[in-house]
C-alpha positions as CSV (number, residue, x, y, z in Angstrom):
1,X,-14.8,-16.3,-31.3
2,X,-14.7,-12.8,-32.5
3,X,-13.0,-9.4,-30.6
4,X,-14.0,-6.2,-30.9
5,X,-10.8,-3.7,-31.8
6,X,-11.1,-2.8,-27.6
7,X,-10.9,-6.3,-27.4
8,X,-8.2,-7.0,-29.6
9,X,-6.1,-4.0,-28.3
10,X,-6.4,-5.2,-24.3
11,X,-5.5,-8.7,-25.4
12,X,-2.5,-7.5,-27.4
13,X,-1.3,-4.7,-24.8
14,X,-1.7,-7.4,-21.7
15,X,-2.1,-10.9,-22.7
16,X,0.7,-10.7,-25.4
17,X,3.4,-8.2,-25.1
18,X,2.8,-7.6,-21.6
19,X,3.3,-11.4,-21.2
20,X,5.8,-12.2,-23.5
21,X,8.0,-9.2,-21.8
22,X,6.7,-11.0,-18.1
23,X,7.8,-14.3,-19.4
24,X,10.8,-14.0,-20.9
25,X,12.2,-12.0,-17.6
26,X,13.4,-15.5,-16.4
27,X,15.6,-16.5,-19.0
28,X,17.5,-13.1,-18.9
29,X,17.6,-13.2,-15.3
30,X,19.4,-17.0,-16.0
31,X,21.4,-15.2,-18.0
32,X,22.5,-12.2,-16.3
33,X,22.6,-14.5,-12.9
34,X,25.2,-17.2,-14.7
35,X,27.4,-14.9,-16.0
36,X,31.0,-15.3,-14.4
37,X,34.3,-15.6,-16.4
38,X,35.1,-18.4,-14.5
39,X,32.5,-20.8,-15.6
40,X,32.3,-20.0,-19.2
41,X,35.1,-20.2,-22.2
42,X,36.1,-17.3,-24.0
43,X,34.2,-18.7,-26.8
44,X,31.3,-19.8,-24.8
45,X,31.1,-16.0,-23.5
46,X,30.8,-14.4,-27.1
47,X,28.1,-16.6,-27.8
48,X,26.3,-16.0,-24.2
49,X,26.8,-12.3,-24.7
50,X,25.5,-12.0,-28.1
51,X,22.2,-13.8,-26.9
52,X,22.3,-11.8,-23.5
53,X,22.1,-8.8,-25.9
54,X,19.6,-9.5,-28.1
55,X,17.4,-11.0,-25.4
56,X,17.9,-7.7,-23.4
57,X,16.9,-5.5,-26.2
58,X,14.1,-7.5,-27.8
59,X,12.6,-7.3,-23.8
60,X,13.2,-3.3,-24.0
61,X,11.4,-2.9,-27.1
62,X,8.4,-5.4,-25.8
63,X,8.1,-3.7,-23.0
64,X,8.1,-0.1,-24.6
65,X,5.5,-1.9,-26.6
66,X,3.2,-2.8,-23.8
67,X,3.6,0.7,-22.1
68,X,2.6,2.7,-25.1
69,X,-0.1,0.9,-26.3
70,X,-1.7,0.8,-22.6
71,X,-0.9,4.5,-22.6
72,X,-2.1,5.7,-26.0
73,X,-4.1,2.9,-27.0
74,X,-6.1,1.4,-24.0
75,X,-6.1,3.7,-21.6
76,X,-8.4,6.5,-23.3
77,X,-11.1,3.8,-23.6
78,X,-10.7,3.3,-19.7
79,X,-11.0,6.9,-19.1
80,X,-13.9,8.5,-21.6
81,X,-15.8,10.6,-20.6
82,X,-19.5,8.7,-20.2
83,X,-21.3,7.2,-17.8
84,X,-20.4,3.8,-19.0
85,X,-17.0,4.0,-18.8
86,X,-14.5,1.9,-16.7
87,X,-13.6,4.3,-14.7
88,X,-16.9,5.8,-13.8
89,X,-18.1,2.7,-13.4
90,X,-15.5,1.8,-10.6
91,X,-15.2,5.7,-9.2
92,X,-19.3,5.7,-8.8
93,X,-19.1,2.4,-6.3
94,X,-16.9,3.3,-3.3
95,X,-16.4,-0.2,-2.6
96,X,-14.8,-0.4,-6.1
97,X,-12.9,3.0,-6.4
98,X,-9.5,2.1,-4.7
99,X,-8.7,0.2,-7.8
100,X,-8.9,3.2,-10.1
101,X,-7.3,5.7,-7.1
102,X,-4.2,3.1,-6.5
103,X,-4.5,0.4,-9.4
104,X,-4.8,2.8,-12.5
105,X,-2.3,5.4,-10.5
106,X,0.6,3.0,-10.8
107,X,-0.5,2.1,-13.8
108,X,-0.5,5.1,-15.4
109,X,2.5,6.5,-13.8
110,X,4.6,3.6,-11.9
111,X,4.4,1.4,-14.6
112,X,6.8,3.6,-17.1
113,X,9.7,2.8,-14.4
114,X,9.5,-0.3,-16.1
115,X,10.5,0.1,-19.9
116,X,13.2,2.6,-18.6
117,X,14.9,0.4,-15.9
118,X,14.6,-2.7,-18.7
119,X,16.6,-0.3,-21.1
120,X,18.8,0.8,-18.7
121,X,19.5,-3.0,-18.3
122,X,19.7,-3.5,-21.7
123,X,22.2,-0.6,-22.4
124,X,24.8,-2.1,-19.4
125,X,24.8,-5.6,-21.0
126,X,25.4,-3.9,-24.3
127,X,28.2,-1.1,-22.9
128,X,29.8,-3.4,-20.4
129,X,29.6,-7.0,-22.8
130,X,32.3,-9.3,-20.9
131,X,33.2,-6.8,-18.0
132,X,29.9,-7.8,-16.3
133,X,31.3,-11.5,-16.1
134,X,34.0,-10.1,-14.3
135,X,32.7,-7.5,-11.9
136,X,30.3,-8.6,-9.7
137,X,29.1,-5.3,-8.5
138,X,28.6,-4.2,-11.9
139,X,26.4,-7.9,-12.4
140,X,23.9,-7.5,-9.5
141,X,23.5,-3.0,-10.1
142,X,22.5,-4.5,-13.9
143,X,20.1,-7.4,-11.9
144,X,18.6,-4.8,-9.6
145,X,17.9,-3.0,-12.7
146,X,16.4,-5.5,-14.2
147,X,14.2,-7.1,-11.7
148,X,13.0,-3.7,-10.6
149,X,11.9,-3.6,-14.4
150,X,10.0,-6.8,-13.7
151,X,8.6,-5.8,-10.5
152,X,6.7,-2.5,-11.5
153,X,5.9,-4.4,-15.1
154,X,4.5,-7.5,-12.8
155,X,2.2,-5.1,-10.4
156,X,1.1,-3.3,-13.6
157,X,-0.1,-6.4,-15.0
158,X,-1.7,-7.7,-11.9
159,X,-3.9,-4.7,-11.6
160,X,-4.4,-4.3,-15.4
161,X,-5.9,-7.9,-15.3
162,X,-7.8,-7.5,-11.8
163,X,-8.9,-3.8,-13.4
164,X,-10.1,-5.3,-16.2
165,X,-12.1,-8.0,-14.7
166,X,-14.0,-5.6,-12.2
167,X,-14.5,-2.9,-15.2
168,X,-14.3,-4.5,-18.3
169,X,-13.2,-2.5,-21.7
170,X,-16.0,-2.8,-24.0
C-alpha cells in the first residue's frame, strides 16, 4: 500500500496525532479525576505529579501538532482553488455544503480552543503540582479545562473524518 504526500499528511494530522491526543485524554482525565491528598502518600504524589505533568504537556504539544498541520498543512489542499477541490466539490452540491458551511467552520476556527484550553490544563498541573490534590475547586476548573479541550478536539475529528469521507483529499 502506498500514500500519496496528501495522503500521508491527512493520516498523520487525523489518524495519528489527532488520535493519539483523543486517546490519551482518558488517562489524564484518570489522573486529574484521582487526585486527592487523602488517597495518595506523599511519595506516591511526587511520582503521580511528575507523570500528571508530562502526560499533560506531551498532550499540549500533540495537540498543537494536530492543529497546525490541519491548518498549514491539510487544510490548503481542502481549499484550492480548482474545480476539483474538496471544498468545491461539497459547496457545488447543496445537499453536501452544510459540511463545509458548519463542519470546516469549527474546524477551522473552533477547533484552536482546543490546543489552548489543553495548555491551559497543562500549565495548572504544572503551577499548582500538589495544591490541585488539595483544592477541589481548583481540580474540577483544571478538568473543565481539560475536557472542553477534548470536546472541541473530538467534534473536530468527527467532522474531519465525516469531511474527509464525503470529499476526499487527493
Amino acid at each position: 500500500m502506498t500514500l500519496s504526500d496528501r495522503e500521508f499528511w491527512t493520516v498523520f494530522h487525523g489518524m495519528i496525532v489527532g488520535a493519539i491526543y483523543l486517546l490519551a485524554f482518558a488517562g489524564g482525565l484518570a489522573g486529574l479525576w484521582s487526585l486527592r491528598s487523602w488517597e495518595v502518600t506523599p511519595a506516591g504524589m511526587k511520582e503521580r505529579m511528575r507523570r500528571l505533568i508530562a502526560g499533560m504537556w506531551v498532550m499540549a504539544i500533540v495537540c498543537w501538532t494536530t492543529v497546525i498541520t490541519g491548518t498549514y498543512v491539510v487544510y490548503p489542499w481542502y481549499r484550492a482553488k480548482e474545480p476539483a477541490s474538496p471544498r468545491s466539490k461539497l459547496l457545488a452540491d447543496s445537499a453536501k455544503s452544510a459540511w463545509h458551511t458548519f463542519g470546516m467552520e469549527w474546524k477551522e476556527h473552533v477547533a484552536w480552543l482546543s490546543p489552548i484550553l489543553a495548555t491551559a490544563a497543562a500549565m495548572l498541573v504544572l503551577y499548582y503540582r500538589e495544591e490541585l490534590a488539595r483544592k477541589d475547586d481548583l481540580r474540577r476548573a483544571t478538568i473543565a479545562l481539560f475536557v472542553l479541550a477534548f470536546a472541541a478536539a473530538a467534534v473536530a475529528g468527527l467532522f474531519g473524518a465525516f469531511i474527509n469521507k464525503v470529499a476526499p483529499i487527493l
